[in-house]
mmCIF file of the N, C-alpha and C atoms, coordinates in Angstrom:
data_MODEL
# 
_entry.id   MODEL 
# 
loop_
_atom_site.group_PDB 
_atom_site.id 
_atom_site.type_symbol 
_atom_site.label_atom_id 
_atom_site.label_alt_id 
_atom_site.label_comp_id 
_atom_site.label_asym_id 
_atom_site.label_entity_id 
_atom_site.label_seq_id 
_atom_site.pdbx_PDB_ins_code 
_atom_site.Cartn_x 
_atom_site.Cartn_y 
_atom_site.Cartn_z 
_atom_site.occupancy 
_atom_site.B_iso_or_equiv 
_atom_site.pdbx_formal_charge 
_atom_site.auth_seq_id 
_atom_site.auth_comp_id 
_atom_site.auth_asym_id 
_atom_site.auth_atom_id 
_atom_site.pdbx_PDB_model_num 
ATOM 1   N N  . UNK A 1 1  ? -6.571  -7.019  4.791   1.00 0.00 ? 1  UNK A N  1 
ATOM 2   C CA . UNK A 1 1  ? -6.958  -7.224  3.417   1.00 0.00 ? 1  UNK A CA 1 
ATOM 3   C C  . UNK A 1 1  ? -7.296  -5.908  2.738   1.00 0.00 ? 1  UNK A C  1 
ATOM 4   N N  . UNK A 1 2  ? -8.296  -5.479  3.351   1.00 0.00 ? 2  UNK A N  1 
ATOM 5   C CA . UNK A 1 2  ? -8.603  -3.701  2.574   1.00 0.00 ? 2  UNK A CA 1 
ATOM 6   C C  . UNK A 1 2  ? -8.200  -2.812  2.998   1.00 0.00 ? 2  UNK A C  1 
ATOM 7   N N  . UNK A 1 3  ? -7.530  -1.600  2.077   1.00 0.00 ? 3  UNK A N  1 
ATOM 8   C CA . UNK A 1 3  ? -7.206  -0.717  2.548   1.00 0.00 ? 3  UNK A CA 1 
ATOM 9   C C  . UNK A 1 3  ? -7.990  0.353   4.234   1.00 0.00 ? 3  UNK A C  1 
ATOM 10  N N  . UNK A 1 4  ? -9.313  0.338   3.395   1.00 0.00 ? 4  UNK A N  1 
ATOM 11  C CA . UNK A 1 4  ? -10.630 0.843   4.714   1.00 0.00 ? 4  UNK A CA 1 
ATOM 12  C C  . UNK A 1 4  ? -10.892 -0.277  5.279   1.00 0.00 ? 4  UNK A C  1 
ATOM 13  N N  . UNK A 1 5  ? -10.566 -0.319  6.665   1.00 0.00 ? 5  UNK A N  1 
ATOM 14  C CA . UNK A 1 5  ? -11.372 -1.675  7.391   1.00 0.00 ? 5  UNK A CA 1 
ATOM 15  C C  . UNK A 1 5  ? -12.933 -1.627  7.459   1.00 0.00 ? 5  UNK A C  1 
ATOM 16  N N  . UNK A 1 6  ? -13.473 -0.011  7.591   1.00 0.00 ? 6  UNK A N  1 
ATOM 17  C CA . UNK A 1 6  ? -14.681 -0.161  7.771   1.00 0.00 ? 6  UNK A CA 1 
ATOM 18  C C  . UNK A 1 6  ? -15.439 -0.840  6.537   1.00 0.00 ? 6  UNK A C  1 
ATOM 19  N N  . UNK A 1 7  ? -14.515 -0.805  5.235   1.00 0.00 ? 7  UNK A N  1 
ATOM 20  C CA . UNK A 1 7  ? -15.137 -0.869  3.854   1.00 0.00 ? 7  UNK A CA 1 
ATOM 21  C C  . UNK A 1 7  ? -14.892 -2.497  3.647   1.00 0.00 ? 7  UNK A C  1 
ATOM 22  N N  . UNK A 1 8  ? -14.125 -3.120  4.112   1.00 0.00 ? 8  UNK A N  1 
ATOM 23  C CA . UNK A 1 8  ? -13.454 -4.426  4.407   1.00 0.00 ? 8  UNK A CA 1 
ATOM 24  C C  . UNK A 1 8  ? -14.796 -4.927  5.263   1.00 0.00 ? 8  UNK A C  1 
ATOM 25  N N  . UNK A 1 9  ? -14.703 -4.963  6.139   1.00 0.00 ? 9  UNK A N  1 
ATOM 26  C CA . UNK A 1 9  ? -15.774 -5.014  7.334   1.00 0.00 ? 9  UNK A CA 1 
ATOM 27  C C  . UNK A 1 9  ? -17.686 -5.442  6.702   1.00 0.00 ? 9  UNK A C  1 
ATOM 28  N N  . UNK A 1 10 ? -17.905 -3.756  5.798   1.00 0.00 ? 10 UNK A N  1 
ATOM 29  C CA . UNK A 1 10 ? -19.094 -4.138  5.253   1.00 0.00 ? 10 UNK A CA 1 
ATOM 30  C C  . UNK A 1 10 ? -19.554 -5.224  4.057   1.00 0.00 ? 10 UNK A C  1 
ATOM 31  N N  . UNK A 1 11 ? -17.737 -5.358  3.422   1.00 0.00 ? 11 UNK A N  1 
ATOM 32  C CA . UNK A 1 11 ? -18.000 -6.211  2.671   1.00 0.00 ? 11 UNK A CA 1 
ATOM 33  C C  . UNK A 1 11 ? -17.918 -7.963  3.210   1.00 0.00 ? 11 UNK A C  1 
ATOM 34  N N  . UNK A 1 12 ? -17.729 -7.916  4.340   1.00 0.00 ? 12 UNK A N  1 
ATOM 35  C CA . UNK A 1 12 ? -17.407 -9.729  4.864   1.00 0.00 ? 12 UNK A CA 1 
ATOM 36  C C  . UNK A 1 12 ? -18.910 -9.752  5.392   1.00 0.00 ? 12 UNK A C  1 
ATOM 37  N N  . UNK A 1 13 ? -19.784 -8.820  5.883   1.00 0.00 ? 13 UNK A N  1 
ATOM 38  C CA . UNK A 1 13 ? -20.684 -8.998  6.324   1.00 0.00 ? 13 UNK A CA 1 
ATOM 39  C C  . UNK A 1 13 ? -21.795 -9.061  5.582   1.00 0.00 ? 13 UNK A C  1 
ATOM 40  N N  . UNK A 1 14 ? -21.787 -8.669  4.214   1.00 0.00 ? 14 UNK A N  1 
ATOM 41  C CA . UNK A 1 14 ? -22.934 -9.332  2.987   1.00 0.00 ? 14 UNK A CA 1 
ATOM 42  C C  . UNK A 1 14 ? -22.843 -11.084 3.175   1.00 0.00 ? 14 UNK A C  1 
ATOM 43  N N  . UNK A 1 15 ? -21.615 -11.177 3.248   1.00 0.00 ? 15 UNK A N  1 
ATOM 44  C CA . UNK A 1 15 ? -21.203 -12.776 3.327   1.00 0.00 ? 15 UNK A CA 1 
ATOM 45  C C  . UNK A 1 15 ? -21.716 -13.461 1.301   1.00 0.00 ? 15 UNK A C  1 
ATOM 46  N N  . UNK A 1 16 ? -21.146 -12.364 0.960   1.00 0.00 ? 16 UNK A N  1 
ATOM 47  C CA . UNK A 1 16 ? -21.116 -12.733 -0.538  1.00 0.00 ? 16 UNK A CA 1 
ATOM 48  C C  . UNK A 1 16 ? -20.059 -12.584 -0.792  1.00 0.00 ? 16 UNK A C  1 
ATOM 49  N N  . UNK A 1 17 ? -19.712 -13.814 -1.849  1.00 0.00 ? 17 UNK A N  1 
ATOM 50  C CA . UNK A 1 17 ? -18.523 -14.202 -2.317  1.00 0.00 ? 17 UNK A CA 1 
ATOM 51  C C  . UNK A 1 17 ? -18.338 -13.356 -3.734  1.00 0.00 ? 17 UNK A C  1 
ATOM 52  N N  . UNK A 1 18 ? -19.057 -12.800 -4.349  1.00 0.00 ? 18 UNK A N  1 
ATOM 53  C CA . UNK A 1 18 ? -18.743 -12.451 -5.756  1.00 0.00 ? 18 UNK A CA 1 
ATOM 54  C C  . UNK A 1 18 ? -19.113 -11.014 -5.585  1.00 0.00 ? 18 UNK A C  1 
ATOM 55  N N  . UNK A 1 19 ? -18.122 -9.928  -5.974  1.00 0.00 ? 19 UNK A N  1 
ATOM 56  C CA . UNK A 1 19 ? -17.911 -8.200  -5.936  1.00 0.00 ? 19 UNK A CA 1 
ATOM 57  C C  . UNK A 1 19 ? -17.481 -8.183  -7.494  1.00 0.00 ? 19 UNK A C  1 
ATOM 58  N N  . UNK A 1 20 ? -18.502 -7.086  -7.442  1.00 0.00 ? 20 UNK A N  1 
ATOM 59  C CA . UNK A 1 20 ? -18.184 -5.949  -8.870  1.00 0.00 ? 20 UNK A CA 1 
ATOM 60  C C  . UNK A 1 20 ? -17.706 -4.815  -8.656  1.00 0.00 ? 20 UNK A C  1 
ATOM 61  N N  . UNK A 1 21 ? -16.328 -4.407  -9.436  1.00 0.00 ? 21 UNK A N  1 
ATOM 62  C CA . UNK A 1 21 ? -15.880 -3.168  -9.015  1.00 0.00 ? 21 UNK A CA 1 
ATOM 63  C C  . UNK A 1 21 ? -16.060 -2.093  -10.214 1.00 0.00 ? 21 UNK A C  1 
ATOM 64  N N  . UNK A 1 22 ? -15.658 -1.360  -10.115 1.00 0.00 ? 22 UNK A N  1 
ATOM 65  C CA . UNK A 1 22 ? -16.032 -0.086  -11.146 1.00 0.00 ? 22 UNK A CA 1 
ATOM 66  C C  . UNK A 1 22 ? -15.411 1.495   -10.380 1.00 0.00 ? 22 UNK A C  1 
ATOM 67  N N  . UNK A 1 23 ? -14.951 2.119   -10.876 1.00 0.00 ? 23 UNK A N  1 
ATOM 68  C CA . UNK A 1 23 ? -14.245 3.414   -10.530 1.00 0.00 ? 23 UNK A CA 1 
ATOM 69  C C  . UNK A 1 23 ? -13.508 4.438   -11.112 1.00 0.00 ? 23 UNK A C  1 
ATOM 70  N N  . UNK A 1 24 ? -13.136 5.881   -10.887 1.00 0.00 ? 24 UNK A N  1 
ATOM 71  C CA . UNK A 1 24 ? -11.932 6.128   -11.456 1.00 0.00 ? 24 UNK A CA 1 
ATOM 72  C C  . UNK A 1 24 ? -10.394 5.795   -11.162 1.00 0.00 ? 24 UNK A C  1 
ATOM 73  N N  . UNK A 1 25 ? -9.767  5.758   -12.016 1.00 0.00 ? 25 UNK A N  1 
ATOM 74  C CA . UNK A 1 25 ? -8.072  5.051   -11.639 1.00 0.00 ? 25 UNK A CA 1 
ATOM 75  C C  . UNK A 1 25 ? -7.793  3.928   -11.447 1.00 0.00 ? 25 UNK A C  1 
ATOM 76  N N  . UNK A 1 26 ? -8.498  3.110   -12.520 1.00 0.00 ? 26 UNK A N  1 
ATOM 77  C CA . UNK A 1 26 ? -8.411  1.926   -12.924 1.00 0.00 ? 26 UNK A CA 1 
ATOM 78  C C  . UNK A 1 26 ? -7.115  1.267   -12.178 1.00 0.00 ? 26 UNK A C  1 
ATOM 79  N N  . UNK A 1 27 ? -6.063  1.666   -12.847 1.00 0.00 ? 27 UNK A N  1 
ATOM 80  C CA . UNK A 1 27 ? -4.933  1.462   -12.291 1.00 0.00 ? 27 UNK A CA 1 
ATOM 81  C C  . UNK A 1 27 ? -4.527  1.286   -11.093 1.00 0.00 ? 27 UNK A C  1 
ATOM 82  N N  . UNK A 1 28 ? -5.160  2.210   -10.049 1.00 0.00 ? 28 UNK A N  1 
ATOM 83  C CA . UNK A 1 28 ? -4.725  1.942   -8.477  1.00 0.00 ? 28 UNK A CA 1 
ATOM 84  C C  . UNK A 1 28 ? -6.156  1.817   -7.979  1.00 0.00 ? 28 UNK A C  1 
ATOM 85  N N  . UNK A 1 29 ? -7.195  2.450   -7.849  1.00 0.00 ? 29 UNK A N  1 
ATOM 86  C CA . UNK A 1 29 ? -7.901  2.630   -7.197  1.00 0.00 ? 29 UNK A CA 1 
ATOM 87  C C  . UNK A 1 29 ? -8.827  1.823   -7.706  1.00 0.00 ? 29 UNK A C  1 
ATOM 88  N N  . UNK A 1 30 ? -8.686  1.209   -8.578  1.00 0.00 ? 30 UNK A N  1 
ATOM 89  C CA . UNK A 1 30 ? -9.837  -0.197  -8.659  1.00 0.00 ? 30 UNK A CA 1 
ATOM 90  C C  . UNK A 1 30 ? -9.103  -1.558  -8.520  1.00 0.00 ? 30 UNK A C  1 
ATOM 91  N N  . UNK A 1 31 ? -7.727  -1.352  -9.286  1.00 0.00 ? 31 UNK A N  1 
ATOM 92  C CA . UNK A 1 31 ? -6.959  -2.468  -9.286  1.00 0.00 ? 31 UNK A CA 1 
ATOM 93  C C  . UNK A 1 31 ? -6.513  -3.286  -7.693  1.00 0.00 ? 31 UNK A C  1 
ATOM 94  N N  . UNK A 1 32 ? -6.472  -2.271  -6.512  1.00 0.00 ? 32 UNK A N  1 
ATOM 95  C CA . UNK A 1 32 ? -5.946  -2.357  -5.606  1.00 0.00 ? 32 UNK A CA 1 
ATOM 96  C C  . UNK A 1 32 ? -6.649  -3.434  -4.509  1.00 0.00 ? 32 UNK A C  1 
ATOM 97  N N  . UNK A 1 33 ? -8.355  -2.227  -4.809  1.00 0.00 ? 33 UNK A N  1 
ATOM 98  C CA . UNK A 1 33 ? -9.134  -3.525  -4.046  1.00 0.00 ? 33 UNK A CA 1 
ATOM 99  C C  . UNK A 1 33 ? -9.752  -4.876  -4.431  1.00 0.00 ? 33 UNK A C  1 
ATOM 100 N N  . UNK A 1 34 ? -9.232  -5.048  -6.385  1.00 0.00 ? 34 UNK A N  1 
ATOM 101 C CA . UNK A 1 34 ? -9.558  -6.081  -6.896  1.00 0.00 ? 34 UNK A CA 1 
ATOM 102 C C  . UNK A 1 34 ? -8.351  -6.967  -6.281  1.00 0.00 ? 34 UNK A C  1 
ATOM 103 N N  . UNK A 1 35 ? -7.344  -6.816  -6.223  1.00 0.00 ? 35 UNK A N  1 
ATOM 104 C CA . UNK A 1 35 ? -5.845  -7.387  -5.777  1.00 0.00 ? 35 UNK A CA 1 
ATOM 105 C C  . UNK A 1 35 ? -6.244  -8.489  -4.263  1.00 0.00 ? 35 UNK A C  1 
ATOM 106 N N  . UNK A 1 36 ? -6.809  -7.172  -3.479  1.00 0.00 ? 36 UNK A N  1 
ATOM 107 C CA . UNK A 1 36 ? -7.195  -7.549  -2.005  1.00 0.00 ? 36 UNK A CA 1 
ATOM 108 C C  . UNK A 1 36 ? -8.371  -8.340  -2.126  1.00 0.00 ? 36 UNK A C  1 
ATOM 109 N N  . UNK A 1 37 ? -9.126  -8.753  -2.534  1.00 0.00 ? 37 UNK A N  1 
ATOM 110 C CA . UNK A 1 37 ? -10.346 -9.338  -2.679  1.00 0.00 ? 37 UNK A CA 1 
ATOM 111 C C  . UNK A 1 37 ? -9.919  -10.571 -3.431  1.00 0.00 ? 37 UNK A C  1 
ATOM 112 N N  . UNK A 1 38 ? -9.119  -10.850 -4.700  1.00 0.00 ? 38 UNK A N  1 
ATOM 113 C CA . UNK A 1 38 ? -9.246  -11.886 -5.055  1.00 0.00 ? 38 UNK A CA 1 
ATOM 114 C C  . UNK A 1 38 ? -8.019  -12.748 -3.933  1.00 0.00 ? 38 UNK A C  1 
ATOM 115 N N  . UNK A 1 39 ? -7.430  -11.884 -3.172  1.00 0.00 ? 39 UNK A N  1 
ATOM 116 C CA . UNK A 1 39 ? -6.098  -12.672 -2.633  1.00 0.00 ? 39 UNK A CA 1 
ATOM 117 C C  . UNK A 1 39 ? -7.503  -13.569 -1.488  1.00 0.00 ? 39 UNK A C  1 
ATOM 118 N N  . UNK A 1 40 ? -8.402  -12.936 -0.865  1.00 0.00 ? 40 UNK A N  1 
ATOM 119 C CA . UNK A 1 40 ? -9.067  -13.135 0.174   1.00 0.00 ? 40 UNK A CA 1 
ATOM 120 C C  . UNK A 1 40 ? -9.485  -14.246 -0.677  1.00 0.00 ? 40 UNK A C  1 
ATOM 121 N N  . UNK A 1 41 ? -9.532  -14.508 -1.672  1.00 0.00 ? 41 UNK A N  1 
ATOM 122 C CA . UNK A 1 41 ? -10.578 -15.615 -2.643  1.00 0.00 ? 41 UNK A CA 1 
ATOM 123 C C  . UNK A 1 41 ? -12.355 -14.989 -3.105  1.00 0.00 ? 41 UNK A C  1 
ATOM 124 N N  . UNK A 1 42 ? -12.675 -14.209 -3.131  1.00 0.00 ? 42 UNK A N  1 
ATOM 125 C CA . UNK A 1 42 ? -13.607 -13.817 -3.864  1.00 0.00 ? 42 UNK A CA 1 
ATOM 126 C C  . UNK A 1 42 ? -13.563 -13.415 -5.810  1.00 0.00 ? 42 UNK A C  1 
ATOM 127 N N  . UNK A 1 43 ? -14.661 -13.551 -5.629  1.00 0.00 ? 43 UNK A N  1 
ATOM 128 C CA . UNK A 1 43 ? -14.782 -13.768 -7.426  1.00 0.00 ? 43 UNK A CA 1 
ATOM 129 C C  . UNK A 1 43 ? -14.938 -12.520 -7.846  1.00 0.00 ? 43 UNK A C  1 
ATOM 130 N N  . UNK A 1 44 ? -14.108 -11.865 -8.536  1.00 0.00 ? 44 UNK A N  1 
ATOM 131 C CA . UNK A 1 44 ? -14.087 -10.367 -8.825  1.00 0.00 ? 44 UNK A CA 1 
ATOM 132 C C  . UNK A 1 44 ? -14.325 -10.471 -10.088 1.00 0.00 ? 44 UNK A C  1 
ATOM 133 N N  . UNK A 1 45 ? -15.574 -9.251  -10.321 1.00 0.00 ? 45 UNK A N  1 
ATOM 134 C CA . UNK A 1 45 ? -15.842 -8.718  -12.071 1.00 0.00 ? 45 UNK A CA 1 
ATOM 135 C C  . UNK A 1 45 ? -15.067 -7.011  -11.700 1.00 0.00 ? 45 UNK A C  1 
ATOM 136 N N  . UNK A 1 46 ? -14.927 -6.813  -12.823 1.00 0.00 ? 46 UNK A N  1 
ATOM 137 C CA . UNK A 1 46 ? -15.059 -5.240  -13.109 1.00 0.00 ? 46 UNK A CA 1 
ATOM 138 C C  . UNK A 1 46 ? -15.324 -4.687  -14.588 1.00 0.00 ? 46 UNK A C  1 
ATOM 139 N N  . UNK A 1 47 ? -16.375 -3.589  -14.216 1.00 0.00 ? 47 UNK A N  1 
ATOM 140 C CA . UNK A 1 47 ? -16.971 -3.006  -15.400 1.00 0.00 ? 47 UNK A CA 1 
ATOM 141 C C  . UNK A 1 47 ? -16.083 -1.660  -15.733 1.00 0.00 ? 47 UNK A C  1 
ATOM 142 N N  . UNK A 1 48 ? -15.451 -2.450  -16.525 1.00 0.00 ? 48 UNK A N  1 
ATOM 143 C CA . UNK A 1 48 ? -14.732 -1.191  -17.355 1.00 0.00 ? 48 UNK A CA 1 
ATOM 144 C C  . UNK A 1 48 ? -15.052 -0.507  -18.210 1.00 0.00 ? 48 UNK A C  1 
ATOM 145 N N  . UNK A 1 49 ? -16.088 -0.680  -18.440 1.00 0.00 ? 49 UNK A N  1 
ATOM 146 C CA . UNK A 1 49 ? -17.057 0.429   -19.559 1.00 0.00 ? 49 UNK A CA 1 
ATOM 147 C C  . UNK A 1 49 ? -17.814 1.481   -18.356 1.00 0.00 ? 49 UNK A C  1 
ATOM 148 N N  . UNK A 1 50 ? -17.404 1.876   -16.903 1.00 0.00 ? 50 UNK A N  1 
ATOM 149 C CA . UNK A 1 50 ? -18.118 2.119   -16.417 1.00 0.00 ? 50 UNK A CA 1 
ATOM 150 C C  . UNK A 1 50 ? -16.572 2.872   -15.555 1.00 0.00 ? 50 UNK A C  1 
ATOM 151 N N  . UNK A 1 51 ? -15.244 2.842   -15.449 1.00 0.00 ? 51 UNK A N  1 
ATOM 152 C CA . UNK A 1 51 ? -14.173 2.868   -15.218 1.00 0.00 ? 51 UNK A CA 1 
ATOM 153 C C  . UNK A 1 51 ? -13.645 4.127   -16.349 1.00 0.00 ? 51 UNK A C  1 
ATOM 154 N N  . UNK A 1 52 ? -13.058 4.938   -15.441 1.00 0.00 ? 52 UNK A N  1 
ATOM 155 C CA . UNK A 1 52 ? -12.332 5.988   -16.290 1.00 0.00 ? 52 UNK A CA 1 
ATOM 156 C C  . UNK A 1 52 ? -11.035 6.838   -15.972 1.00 0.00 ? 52 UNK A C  1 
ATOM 157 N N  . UNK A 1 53 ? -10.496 7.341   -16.669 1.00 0.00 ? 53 UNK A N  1 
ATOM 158 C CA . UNK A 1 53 ? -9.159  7.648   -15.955 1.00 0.00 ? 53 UNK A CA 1 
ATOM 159 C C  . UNK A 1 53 ? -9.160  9.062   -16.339 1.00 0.00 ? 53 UNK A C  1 
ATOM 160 N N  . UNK A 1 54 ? -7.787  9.671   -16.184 1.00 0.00 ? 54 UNK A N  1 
ATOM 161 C CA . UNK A 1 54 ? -7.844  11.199  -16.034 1.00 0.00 ? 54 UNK A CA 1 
ATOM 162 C C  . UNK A 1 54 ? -7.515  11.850  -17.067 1.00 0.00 ? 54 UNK A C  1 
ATOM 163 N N  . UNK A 1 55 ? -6.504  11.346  -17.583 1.00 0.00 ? 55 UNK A N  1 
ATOM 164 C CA . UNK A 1 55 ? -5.942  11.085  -19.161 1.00 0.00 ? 55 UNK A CA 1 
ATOM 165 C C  . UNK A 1 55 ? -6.933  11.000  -19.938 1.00 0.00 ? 55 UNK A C  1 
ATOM 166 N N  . UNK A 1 56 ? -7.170  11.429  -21.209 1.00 0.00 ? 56 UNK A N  1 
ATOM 167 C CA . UNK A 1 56 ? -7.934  11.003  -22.400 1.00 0.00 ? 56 UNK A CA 1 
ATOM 168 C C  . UNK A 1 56 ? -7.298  9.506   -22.816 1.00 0.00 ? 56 UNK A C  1 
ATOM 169 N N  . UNK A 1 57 ? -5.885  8.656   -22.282 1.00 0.00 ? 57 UNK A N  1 
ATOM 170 C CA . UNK A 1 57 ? -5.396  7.697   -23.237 1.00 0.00 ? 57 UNK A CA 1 
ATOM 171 C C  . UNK A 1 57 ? -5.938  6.538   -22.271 1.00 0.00 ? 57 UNK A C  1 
ATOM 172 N N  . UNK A 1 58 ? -5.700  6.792   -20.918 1.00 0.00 ? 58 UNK A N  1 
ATOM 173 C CA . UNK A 1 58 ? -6.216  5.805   -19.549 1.00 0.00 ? 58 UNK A CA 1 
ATOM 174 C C  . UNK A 1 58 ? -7.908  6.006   -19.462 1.00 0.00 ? 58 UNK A C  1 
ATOM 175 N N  . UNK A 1 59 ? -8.301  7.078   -19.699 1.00 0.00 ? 59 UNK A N  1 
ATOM 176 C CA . UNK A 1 59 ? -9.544  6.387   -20.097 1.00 0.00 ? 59 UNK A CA 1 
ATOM 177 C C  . UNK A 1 59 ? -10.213 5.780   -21.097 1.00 0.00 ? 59 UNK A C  1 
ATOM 178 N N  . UNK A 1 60 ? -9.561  6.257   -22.406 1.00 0.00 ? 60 UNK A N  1 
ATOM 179 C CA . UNK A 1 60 ? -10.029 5.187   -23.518 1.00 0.00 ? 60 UNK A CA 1 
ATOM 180 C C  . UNK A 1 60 ? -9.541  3.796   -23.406 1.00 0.00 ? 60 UNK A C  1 
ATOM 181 N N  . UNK A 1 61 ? -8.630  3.643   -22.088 1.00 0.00 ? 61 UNK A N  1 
ATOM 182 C CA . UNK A 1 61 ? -8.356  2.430   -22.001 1.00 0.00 ? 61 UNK A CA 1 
ATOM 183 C C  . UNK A 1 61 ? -9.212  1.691   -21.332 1.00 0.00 ? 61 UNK A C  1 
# 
């Protein structure tokens, strides 16, 4: 499911169903482990006011 097993791992062991993501590279690097998480069935938020990209246009996005 996750790219990091160890990061996979710490997250099955909260044994919480609902993750907030937030990061730079919206696009891959947040999108990726939102992808893997909702496939697993967890309830994914992400704070995109908190999300930024490298670009001035991807981060005003």
């Amino acid at each position: 499911m996750w790219e990091d097993d160890a990061v996979g791992a710490a997250v099955v062991a909260t044994r919480r169903r609902k993750l907030i993501f937030s990061g730079l590279l919206p696009e891959g690097c947040v999108a990726f482990p939102v992808l893997s998480a909702r496939a697993e069935g967890y309830e994914v938020h992400v704070v995109a006011d908190a999300c930024g990209g490298i670009t001035p246009v991807s981060h005003d996005l």
